[in-house]
C-alpha positions in Angstrom: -65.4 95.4 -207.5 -68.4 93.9 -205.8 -68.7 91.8 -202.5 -69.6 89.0 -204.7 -67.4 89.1 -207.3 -64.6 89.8 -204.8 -65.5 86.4 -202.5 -65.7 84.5 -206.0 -62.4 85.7 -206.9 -60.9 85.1 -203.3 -62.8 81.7 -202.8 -61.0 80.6 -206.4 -57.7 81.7 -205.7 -57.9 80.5 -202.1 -58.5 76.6 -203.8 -55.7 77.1 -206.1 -53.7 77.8 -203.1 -55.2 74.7 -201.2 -54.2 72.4 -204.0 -50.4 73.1 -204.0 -49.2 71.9 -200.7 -45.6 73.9 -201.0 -48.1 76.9 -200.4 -49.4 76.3 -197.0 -46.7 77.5 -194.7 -46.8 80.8 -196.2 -50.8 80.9 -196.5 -50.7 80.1 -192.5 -47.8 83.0 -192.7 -50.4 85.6 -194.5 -53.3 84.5 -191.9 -51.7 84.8 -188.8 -50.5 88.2 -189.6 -54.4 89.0 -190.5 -55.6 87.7 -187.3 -53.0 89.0 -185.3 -53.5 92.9 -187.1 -57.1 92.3 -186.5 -56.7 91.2 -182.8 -54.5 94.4 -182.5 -56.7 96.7 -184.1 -59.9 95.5 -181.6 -57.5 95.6 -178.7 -56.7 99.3 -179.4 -60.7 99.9 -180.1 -61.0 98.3 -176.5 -58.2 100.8 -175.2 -59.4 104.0 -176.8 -63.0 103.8 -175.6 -63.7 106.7 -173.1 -63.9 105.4 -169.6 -67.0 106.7 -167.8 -66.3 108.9 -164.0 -68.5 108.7 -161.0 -70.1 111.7 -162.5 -70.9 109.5 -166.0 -69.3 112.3 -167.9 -66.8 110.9 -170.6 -63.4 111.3 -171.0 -62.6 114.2 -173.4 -59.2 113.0 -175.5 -57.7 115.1 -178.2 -56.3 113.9 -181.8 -53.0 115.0 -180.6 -53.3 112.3 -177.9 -55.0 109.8 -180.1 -51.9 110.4 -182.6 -49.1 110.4 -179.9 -50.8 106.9 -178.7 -50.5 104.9 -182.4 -46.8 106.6 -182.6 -45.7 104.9 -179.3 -47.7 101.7 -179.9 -47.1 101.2 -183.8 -44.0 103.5 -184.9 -46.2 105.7 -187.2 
C-alpha cells in the first residue's frame, strides 16, 4: 500500500475512533505502548553505538554479543 493511501486510511480510521468516546482509554493504551517501544528502541540505538578510545579506533562487537544483549534486555 502507498504512504498516501496508508495516512488516508489511518487519518479516517483514527476520526472514527475520535468520535466514539468509550474508545479513548484504549487508543491512549495503543499510543503509549508506541511511544514507549519507540523510546526503547532509540535508547538501545544510543547504547549500541561503538564508543570511540583515546586512540579513535572503534569498538569491534560481535552478533553473538549484539544477540546475547536483546536476550537479556528483551527476553528474545
Amino acid at each position: 500500500m502507498k504512504t498516501t493511501v496508508l495516512k488516508k486510511k489511518l487519518k479516517n480510521d483514527f476520526e472514527k475512533i475520535l468520535e466514539d468516546e468509550t474508545k479513548l482509554e484504549t487508543l491512549e493504551t495503543v499510543f503509549g505502548e508506541i511511544i514507549e517501544e519507540i523510546e526503547n528502541t532509540e535508547t538501545t540505538a544510543k547504547d549500541l553505538k561503538p564508543s570511540r578510545s583515546n586512540s579513535g579506533k572503534s569498538e569491534v562487537r560481535s552478533w553473538e554479543d549484539f544477540k546475547n544483549k536483546m536476550k537479556a534486555k528483551y527476553g528474545y
